[in-house]
MDTraj code that builds the backbone (N, CA, C; nanometers):
import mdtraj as md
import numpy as np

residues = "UNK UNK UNK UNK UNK UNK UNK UNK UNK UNK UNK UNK UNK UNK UNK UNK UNK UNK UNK UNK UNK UNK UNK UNK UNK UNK UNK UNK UNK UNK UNK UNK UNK UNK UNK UNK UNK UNK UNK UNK UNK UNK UNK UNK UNK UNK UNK UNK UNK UNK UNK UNK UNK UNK UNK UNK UNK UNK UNK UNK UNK UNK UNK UNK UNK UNK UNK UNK UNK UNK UNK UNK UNK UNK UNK UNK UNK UNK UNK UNK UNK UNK UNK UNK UNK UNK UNK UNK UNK UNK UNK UNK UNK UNK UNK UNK UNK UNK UNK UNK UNK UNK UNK UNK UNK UNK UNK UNK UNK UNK UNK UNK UNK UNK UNK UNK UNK UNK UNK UNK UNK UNK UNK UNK UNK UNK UNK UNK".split()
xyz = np.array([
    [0.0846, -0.1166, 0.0000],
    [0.0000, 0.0000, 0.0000],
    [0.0893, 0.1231, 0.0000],
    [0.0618, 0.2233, -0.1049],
    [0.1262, 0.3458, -0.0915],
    [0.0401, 0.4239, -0.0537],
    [0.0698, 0.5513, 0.0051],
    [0.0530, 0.6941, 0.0477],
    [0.0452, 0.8123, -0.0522],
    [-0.0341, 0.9132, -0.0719],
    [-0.0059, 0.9476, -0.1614],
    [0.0739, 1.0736, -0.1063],
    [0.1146, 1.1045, 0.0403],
    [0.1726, 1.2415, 0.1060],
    [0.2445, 1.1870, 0.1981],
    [0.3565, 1.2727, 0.2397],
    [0.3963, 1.2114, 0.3865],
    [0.2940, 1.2037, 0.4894],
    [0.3332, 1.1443, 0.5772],
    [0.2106, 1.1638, 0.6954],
    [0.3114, 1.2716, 0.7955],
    [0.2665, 1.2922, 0.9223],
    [0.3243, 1.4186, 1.0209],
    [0.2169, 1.3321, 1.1221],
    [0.3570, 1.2846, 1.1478],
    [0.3136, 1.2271, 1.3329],
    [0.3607, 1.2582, 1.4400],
    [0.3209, 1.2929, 1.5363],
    [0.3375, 1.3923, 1.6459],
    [0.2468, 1.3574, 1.7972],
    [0.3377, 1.3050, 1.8563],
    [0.2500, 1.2466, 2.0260],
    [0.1512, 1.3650, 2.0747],
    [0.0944, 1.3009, 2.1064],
    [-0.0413, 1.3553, 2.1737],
    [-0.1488, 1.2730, 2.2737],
    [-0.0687, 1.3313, 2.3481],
    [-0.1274, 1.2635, 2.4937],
    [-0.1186, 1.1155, 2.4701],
    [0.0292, 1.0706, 2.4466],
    [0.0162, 0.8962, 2.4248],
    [-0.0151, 0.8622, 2.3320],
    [-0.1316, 0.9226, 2.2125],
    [-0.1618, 0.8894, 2.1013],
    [-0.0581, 0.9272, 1.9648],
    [-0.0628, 0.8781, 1.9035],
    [0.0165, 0.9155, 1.7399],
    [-0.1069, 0.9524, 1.6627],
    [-0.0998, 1.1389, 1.6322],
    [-0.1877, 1.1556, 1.5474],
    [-0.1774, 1.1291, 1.4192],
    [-0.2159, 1.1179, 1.3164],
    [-0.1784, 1.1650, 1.1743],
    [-0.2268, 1.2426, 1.1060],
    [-0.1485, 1.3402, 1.0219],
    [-0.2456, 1.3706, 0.9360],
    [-0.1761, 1.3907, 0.7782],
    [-0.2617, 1.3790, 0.6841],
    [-0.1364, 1.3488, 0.5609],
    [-0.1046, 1.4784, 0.5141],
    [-0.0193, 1.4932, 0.4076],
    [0.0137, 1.6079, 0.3483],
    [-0.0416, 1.5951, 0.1808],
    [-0.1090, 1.7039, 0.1301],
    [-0.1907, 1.6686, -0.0118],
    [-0.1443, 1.8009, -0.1066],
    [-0.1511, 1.7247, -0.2209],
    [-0.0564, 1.8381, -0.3424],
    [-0.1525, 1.8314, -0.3956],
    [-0.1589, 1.9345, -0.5137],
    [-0.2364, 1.9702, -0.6113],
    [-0.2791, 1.8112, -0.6858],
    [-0.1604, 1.7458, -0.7195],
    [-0.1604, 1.6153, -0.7955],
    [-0.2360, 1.5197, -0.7089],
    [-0.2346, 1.4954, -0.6042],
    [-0.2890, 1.4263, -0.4918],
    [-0.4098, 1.4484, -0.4498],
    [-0.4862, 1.5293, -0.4254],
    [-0.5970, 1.6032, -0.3428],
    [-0.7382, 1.5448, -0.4019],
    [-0.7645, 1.5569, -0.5358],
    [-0.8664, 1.4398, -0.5937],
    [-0.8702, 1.3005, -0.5204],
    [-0.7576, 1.2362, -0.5325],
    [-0.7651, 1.0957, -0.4987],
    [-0.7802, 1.1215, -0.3549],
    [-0.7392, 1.1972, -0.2891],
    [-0.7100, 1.1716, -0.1083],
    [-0.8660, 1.2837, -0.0066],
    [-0.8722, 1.3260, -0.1243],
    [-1.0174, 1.4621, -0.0557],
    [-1.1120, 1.4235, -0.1601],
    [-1.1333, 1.4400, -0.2927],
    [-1.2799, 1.3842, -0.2996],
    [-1.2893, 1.2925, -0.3325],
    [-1.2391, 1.2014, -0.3799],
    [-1.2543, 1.0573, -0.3606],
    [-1.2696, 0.9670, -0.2516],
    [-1.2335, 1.0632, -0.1763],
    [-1.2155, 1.0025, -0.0097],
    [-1.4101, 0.9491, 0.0471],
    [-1.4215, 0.8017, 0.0918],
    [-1.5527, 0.8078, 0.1564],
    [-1.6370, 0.8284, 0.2839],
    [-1.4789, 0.9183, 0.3473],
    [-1.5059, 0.9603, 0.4988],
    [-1.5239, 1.1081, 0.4572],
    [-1.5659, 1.2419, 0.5352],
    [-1.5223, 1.3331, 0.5920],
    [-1.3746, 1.3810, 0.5743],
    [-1.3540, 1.4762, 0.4970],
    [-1.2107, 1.4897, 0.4993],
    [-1.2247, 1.6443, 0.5411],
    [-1.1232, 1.7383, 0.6472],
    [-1.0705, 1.8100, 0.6762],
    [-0.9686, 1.8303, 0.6178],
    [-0.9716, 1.9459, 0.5391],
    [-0.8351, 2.0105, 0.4699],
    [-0.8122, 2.1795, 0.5236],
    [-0.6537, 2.1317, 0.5575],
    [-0.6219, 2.2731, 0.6098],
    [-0.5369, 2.3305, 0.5383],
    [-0.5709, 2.4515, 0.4820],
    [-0.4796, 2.5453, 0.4043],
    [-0.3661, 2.6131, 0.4957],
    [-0.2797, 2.6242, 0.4340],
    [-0.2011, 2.6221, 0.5249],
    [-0.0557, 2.7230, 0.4438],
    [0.0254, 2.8079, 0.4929],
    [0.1728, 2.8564, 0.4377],
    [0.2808, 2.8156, 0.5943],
    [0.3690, 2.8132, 0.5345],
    [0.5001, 2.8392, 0.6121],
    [0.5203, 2.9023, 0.6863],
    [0.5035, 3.0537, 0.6520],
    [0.5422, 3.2111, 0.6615],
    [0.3873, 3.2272, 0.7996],
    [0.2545, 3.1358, 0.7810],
    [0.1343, 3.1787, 0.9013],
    [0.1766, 3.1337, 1.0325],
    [0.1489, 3.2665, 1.0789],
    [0.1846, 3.2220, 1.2616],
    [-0.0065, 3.1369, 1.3331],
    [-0.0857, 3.1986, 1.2629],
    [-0.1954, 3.1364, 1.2901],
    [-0.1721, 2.9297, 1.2551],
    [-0.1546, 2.9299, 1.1500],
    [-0.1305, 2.7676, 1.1037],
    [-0.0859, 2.7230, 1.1959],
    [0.0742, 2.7623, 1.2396],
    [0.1396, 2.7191, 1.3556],
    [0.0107, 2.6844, 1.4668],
    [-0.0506, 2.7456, 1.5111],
    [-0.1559, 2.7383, 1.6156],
    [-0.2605, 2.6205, 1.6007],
    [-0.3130, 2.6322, 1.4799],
    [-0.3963, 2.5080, 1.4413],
    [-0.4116, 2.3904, 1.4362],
    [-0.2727, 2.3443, 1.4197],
    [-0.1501, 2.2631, 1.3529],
    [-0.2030, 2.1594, 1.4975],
    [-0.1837, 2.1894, 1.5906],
    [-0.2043, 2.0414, 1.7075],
    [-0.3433, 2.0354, 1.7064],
    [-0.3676, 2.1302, 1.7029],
    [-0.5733, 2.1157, 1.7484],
    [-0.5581, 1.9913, 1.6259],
    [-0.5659, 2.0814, 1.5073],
    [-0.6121, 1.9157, 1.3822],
    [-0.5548, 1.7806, 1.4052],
    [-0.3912, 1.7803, 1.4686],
    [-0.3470, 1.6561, 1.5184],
    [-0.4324, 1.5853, 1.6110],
    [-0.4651, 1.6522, 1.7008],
    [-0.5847, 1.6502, 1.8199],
    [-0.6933, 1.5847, 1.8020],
    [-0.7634, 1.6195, 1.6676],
    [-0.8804, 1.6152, 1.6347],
    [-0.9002, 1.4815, 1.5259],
    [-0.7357, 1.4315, 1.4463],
    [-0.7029, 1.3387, 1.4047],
    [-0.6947, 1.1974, 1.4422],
    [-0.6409, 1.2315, 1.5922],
    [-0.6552, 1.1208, 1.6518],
    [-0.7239, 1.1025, 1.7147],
    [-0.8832, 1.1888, 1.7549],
    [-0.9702, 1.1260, 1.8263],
    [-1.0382, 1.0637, 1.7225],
    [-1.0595, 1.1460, 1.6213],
    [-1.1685, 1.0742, 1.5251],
    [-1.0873, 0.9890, 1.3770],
    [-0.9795, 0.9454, 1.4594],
    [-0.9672, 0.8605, 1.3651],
    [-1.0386, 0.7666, 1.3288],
    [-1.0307, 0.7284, 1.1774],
    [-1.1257, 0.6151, 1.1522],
    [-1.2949, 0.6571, 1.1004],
    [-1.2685, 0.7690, 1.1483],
    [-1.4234, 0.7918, 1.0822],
    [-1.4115, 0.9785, 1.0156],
    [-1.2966, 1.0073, 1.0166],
    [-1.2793, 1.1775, 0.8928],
    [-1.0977, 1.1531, 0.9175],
    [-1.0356, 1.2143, 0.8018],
    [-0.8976, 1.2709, 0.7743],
    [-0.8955, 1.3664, 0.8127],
    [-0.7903, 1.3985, 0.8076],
    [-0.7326, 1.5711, 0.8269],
    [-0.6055, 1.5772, 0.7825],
    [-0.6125, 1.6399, 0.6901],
    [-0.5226, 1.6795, 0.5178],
    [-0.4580, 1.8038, 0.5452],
    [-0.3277, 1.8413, 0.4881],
    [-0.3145, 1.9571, 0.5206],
    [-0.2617, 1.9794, 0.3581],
    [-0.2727, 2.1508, 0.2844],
    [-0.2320, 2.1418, 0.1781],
    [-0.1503, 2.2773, 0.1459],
    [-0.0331, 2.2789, 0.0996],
    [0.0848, 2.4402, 0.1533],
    [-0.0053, 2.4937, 0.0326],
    [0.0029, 2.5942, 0.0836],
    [-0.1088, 2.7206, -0.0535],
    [0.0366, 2.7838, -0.1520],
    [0.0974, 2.7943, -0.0862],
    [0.2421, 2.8243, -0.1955],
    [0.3046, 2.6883, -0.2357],
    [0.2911, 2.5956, -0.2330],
    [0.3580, 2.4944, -0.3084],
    [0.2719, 2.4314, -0.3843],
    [0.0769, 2.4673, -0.3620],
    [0.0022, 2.3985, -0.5003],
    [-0.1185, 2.5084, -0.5026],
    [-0.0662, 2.6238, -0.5877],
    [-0.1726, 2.6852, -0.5752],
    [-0.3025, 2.6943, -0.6648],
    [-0.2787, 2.5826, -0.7716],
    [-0.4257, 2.5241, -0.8461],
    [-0.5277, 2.5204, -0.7505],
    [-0.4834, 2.4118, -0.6476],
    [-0.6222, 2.3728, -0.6032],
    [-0.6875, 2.4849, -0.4948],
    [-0.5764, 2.5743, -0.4316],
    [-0.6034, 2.6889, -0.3210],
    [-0.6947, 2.7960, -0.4150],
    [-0.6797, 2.8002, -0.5356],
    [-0.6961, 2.9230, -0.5966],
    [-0.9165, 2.8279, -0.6840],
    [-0.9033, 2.6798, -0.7258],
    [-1.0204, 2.6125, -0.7413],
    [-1.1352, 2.6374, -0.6550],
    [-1.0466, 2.6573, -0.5086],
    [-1.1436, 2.6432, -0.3740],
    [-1.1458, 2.8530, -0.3302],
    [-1.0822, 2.9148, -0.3915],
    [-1.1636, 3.0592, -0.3448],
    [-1.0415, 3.0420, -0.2196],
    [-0.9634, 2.9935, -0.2166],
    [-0.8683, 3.0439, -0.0714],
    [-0.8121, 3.1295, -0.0876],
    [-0.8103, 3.2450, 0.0015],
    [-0.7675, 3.4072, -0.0065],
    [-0.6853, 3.4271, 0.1185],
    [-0.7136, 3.3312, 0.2400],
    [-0.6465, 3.3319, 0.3849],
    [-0.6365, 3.2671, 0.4338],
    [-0.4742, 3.2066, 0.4933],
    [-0.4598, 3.1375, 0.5517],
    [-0.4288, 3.1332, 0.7125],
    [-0.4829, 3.0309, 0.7507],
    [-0.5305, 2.9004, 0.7824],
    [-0.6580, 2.9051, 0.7474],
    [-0.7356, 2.8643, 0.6811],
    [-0.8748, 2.8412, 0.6266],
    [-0.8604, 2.6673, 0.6415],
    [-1.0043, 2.6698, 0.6237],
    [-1.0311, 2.4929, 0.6926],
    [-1.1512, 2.4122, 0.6133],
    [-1.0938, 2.3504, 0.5236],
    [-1.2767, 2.3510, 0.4677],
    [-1.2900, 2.1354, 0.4676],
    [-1.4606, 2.1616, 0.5218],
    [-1.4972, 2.0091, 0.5264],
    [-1.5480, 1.9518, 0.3894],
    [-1.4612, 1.8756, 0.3677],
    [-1.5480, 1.7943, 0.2528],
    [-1.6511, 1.6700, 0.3085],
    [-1.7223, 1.6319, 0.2216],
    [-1.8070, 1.5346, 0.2492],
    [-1.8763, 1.4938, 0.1177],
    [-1.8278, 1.3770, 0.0548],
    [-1.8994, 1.3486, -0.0172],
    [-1.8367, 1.4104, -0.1562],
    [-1.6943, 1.4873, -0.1669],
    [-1.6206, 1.5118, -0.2665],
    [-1.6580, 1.6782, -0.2696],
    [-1.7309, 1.7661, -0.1935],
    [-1.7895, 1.8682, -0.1851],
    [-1.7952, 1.9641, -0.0664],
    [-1.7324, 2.0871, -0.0692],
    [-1.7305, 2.1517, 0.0504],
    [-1.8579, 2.1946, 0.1415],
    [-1.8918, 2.1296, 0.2399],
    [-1.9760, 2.1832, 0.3184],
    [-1.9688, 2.2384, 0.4718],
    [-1.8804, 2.2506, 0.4889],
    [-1.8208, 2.4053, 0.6038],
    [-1.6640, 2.4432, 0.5754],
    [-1.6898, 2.6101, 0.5708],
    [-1.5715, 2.6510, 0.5707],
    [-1.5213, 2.7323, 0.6910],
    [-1.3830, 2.7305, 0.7646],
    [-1.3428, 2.7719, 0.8898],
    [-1.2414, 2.8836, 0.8553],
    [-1.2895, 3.0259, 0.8488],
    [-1.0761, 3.0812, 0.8699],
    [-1.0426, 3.1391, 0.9342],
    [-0.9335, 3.1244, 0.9956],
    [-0.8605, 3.1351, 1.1225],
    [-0.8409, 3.0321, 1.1999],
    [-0.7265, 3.0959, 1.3079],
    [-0.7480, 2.9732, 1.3831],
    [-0.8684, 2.8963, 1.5313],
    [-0.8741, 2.8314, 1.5171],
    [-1.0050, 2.8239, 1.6636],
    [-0.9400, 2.6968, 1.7344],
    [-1.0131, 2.7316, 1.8174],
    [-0.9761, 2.5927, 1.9063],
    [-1.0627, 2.4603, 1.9101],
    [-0.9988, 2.3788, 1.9862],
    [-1.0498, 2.2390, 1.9184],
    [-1.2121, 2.2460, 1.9249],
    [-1.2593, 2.2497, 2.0286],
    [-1.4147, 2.2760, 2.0707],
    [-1.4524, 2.3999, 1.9852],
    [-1.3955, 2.4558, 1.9537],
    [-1.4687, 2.5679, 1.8552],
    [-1.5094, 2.5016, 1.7285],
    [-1.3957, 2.3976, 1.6435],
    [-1.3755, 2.3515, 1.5551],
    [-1.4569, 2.2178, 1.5423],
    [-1.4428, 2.1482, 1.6550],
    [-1.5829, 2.0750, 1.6829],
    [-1.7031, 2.1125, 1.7027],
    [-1.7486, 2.2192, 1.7465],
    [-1.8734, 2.3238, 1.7134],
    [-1.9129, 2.3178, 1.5759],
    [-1.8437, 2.3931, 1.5099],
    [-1.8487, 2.4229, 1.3668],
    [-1.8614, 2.2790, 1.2761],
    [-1.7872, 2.1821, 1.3097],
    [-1.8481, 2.0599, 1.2371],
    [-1.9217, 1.9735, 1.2791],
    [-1.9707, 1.9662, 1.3519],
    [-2.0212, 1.8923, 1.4450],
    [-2.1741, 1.8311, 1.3924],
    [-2.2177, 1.9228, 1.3043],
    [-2.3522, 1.8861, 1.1992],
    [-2.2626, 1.7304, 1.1220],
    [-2.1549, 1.7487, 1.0671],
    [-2.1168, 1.6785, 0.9486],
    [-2.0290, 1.5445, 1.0129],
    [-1.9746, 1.5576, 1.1442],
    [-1.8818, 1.4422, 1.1914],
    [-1.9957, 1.3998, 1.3678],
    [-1.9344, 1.2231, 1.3766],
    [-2.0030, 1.1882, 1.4393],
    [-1.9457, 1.1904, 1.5760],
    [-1.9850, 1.2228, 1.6929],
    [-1.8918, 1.2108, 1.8077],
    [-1.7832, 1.1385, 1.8392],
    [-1.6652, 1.1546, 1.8626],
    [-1.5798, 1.0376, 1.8582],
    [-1.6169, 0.9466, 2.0028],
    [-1.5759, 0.7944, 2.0029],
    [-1.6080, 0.7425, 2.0594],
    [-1.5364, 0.7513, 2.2166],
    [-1.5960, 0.7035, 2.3129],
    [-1.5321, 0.7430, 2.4655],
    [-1.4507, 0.5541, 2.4582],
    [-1.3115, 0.5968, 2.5027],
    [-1.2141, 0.4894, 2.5397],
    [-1.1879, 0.4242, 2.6860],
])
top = md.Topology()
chain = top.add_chain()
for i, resn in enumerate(residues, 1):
    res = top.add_residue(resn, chain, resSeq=i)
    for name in ("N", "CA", "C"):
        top.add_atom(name, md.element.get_by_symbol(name[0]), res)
traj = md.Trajectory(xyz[None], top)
């Protein structure tokens, strides 16, 4: 089995989150083709906000793993698909479902904010 991005794994509270990394070339097969929930975070280098976001989505990766992704995609290294989707600011956050955006987030928020905001489209993660 191949990957189509690196993954970015990073402890969290004992857990190994993941979340992959998606290019312009990639993002079809890994976001709408995808038959979960996918979270994609726009994202640059140069954002001090991203920096901030960056664990919440790890966070949010590994609770609900198994039932949504969380993608991250550099807006300066593929800007086809940033520029397809109307992205103007980063950290912007948008849910796919079903190959189709149905919530968009920008800025950064915190995890419970971010679980607020999707919370129509993803299912509670389960208690361990």
């Amino acid at each position: 089995m191949t990957e189509a991005g690196p993954v970015n794994m990073q402890a969290n509270g004992g857990a190994i989150a993941k979340t992959k990394t998606v290019t312009d070339e990639t993002f079809e097969a890994e976001v709408l083709r995808n038959g979960k929930p996918v979270i994609v975070e726009y994202w640059a280098e140069w954002c001090g906000p991203c920096r901030m976001v960056g664990p919440v989505l790890e966070a949010i990766a590994a609770e609900y793993a198994g039932q949504l992704d969380v993608v991250k995609l550099n807006v300066d290294e593929n800007q086809v698909t940033a520029q397809r989707y109307g992205v103007m600011l980063v950290p912007t956050l948008n849910l796919f479902a079903s190959g189709e955006v149905v919530k968009q987030v920008i800025g950064a928020r915190s995890k419970s904010a971010l679980l607020r905001e999707f919370a129509e489209f993803i299912q509670p993660a389960a208690v361990s």
